[in-house]
VMD Tcl script that builds the backbone (N, CA, C; Angstrom):
set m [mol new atoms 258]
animate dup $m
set s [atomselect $m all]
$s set {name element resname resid chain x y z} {
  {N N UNK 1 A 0.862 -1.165 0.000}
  {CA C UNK 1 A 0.000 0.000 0.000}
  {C C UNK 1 A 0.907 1.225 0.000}
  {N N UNK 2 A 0.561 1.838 -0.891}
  {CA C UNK 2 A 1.307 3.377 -1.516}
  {C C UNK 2 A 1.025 4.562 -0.034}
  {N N UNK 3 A 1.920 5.069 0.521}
  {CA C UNK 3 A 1.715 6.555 0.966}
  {C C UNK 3 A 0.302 6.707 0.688}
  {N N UNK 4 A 0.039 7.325 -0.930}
  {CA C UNK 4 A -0.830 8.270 -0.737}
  {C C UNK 4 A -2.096 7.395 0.082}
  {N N UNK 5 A -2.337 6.269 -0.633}
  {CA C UNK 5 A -3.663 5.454 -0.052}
  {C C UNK 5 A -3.739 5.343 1.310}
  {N N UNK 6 A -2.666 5.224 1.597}
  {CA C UNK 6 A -2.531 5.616 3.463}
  {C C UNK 6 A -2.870 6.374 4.038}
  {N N UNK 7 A -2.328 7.821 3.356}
  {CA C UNK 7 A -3.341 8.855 3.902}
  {C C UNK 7 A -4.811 9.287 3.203}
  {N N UNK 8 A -5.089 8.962 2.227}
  {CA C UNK 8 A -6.437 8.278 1.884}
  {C C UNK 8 A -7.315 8.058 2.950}
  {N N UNK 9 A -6.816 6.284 3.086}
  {CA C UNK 9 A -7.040 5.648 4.056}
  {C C UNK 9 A -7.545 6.282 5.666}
  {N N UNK 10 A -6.175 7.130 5.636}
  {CA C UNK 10 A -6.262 7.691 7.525}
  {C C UNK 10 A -7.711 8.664 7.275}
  {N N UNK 11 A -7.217 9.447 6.291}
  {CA C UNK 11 A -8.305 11.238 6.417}
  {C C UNK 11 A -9.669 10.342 6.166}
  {N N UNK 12 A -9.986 9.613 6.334}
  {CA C UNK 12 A -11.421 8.661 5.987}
  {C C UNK 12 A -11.768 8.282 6.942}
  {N N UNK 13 A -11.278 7.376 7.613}
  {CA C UNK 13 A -10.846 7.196 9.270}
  {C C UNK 13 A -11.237 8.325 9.996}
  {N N UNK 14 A -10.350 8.972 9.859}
  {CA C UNK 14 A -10.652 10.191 10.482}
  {C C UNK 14 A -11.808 10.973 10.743}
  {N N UNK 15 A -12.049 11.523 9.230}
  {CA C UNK 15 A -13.348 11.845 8.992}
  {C C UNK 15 A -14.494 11.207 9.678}
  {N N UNK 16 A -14.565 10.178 9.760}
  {CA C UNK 16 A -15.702 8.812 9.752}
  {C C UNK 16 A -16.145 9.284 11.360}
  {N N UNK 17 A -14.692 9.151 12.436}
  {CA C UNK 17 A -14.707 9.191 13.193}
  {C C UNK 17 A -14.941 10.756 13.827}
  {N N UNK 18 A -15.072 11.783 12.980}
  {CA C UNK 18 A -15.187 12.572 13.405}
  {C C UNK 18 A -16.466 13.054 13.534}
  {N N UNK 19 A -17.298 12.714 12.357}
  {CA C UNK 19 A -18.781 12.603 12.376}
  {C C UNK 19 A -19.441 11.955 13.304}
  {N N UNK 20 A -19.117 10.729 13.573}
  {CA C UNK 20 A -19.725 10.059 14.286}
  {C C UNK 20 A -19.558 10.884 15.850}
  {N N UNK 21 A -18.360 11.661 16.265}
  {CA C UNK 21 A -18.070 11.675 17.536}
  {C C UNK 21 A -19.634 13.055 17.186}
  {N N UNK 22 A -19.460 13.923 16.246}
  {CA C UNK 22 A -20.166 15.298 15.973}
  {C C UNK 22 A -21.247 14.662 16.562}
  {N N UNK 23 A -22.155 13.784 16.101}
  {CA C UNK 23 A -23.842 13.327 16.224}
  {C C UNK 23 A -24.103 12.459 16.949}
  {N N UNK 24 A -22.945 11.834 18.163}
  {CA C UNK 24 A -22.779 11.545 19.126}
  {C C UNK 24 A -23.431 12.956 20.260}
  {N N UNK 25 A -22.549 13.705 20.487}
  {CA C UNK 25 A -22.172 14.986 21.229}
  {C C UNK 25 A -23.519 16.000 21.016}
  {N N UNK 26 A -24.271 15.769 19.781}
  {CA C UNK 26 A -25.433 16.413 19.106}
  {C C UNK 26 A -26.296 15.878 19.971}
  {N N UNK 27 A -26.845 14.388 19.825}
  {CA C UNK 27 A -27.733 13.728 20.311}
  {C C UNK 27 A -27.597 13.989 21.771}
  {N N UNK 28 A -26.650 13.776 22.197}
  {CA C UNK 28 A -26.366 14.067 23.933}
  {C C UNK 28 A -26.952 15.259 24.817}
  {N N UNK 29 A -26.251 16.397 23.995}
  {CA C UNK 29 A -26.026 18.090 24.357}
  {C C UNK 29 A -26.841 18.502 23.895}
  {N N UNK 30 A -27.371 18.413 22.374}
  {CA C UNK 30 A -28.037 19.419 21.541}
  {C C UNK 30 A -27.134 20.702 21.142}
  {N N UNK 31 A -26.102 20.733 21.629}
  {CA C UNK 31 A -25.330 21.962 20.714}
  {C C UNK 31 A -25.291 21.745 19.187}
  {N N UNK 32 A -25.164 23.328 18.841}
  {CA C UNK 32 A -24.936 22.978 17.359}
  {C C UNK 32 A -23.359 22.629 17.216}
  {N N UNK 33 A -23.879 21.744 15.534}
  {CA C UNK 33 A -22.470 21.376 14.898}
  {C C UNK 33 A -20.997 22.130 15.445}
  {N N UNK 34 A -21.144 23.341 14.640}
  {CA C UNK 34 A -20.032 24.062 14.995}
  {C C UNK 34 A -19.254 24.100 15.972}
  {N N UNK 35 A -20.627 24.233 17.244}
  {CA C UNK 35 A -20.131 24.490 18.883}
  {C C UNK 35 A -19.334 23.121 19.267}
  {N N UNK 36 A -20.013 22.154 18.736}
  {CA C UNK 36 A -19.211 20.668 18.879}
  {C C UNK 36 A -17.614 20.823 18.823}
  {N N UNK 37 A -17.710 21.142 16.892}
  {CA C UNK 37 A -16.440 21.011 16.213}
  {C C UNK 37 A -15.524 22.119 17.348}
  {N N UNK 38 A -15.735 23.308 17.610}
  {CA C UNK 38 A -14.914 24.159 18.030}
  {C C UNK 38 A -14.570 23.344 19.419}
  {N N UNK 39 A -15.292 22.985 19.899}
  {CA C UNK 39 A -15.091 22.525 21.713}
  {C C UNK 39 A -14.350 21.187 21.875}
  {N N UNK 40 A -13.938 20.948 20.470}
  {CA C UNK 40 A -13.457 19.136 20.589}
  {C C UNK 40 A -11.613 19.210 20.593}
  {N N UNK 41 A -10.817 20.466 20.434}
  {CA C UNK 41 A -9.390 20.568 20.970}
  {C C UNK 41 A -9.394 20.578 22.534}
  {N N UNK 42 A -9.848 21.032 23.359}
  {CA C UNK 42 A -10.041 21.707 24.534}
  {C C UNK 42 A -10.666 20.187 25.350}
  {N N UNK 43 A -11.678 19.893 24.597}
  {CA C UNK 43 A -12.296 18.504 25.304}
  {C C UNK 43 A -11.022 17.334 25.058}
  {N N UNK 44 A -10.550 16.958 23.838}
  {CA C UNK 44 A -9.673 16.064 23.870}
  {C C UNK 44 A -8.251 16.568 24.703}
  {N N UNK 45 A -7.712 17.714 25.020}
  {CA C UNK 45 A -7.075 17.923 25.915}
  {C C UNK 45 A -7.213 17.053 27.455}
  {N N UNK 46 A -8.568 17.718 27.704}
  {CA C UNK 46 A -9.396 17.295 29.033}
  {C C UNK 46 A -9.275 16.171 29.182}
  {N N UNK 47 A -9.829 15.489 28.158}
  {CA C UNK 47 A -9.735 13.974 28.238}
  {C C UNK 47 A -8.211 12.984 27.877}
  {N N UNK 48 A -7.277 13.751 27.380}
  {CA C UNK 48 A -5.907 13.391 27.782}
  {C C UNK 48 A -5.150 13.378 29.118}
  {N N UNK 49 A -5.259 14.410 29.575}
  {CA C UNK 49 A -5.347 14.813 31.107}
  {C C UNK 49 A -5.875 13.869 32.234}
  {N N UNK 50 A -7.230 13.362 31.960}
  {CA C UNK 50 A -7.491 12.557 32.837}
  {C C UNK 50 A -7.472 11.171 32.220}
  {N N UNK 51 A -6.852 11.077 31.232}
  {CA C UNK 51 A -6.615 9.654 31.070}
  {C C UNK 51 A -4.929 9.370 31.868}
  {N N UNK 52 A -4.623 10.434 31.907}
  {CA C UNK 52 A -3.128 10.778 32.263}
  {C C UNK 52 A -2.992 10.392 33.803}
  {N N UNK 53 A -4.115 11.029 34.515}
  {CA C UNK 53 A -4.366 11.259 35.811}
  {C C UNK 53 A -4.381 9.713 36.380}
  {N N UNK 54 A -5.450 9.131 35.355}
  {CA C UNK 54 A -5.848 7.892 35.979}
  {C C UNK 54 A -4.513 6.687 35.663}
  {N N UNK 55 A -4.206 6.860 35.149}
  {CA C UNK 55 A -2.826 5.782 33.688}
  {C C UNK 55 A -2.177 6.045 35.610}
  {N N UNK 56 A -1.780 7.152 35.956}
  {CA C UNK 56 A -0.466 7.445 37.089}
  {C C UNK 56 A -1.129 6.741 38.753}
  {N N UNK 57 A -2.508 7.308 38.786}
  {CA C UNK 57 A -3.290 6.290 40.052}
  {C C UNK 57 A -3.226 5.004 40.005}
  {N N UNK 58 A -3.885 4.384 38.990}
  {CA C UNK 58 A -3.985 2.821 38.943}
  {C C UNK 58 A -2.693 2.257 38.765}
  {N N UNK 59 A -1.205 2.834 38.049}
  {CA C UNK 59 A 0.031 2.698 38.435}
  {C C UNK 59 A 0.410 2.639 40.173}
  {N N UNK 60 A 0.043 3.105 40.569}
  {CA C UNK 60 A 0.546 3.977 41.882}
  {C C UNK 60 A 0.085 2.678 42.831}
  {N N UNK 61 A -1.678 2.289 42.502}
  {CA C UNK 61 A -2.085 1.328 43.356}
  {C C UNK 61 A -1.845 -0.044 42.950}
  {N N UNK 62 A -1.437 0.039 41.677}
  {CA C UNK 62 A -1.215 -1.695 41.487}
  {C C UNK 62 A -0.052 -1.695 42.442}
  {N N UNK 63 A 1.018 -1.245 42.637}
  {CA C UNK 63 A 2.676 -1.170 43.138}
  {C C UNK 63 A 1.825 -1.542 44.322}
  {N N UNK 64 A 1.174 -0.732 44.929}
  {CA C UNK 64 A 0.701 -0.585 46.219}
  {C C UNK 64 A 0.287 -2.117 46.557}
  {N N UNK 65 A -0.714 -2.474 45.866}
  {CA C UNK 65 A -0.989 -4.137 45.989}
  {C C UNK 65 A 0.204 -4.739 45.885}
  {N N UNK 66 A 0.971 -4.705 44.925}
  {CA C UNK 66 A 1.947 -5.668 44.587}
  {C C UNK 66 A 2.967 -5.889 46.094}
  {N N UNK 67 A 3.340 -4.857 46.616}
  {CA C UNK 67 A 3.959 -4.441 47.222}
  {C C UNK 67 A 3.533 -5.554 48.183}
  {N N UNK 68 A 1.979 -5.300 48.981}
  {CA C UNK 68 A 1.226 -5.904 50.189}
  {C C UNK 68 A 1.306 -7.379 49.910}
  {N N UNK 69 A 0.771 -7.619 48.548}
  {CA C UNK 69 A 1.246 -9.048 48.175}
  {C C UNK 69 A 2.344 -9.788 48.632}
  {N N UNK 70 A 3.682 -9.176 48.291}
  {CA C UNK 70 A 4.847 -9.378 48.243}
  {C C UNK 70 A 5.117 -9.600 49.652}
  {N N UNK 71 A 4.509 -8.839 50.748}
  {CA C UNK 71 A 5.152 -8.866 51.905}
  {C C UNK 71 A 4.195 -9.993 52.492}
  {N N UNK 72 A 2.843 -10.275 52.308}
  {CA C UNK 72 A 2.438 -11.607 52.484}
  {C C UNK 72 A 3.050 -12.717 52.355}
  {N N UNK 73 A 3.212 -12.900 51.407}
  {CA C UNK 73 A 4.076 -13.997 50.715}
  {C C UNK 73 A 5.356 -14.406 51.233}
  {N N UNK 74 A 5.963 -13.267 52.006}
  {CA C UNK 74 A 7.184 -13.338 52.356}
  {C C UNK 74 A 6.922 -13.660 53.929}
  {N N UNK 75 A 5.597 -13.875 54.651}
  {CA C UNK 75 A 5.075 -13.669 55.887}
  {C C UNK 75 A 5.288 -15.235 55.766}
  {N N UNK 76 A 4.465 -15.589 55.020}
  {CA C UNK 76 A 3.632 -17.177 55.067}
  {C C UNK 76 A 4.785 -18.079 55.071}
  {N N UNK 77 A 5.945 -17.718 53.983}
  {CA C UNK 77 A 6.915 -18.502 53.410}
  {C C UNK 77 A 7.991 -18.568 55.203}
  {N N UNK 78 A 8.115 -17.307 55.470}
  {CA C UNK 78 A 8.734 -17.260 57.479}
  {C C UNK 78 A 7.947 -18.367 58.023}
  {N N UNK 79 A 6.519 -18.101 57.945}
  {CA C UNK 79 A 5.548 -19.057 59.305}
  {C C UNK 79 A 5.621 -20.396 58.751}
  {N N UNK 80 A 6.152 -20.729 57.595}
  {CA C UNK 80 A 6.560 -22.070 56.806}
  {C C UNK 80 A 7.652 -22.550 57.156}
  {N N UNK 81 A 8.486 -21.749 58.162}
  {CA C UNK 81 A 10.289 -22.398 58.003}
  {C C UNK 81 A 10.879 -22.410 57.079}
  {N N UNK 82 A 10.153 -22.014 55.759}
  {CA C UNK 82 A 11.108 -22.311 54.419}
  {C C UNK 82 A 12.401 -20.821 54.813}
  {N N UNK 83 A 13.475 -21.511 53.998}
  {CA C UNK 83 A 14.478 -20.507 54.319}
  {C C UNK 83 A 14.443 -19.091 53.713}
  {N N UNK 84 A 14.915 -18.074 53.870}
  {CA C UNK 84 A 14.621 -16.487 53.714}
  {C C UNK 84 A 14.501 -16.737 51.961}
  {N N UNK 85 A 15.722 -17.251 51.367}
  {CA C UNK 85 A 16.105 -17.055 50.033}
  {C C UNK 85 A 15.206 -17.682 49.151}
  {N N UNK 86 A 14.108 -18.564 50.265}
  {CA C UNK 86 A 13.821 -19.539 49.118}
  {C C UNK 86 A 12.688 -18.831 47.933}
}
mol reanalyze $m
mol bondsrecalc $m
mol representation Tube
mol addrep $m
């Protein structure tokens, strides 16, 4: 597949997806078109941001489990006699 058909391809994609998000946001809000199109840099910001927010929490608490896990494990394996290294 050639470049150009690629971007063909993408701006179609794109497009497709951009409509759909428009009469999504329509049906929801009732704003007009425009107000959509203009408010959708600012919203996908927003929504980078808190995908950002959350990506760094649910990081933060898996460790946190992992962590509690880890020191379980290391409890049971003591109240077992098995040796430290094992």
């Amino acid at each position: 597949m050639g470049l150009s058909t690629r971007l063909v391809v993408g701006g179609a994609v794109a497009g497709t997806a951009l409509v759909y998000y428009v009469r999504r946001q329509r049906a929801c809000t009732g704003d007009g078109y425009l107000r959509i199109v203009r408010s959708l840099p600012g919203n996908a910001l927003r929504w980078a941001d808190q995908t950002k927010s959350r990506a760094a929490l649910a990081l933060t608490e898996g460790k946190s489990a992992a962590r509690e896990r880890d020191a379980e494990f290391t409890q049971r394996l003591l109240a077992s006699g098995a040796p430290p290294g094992a």
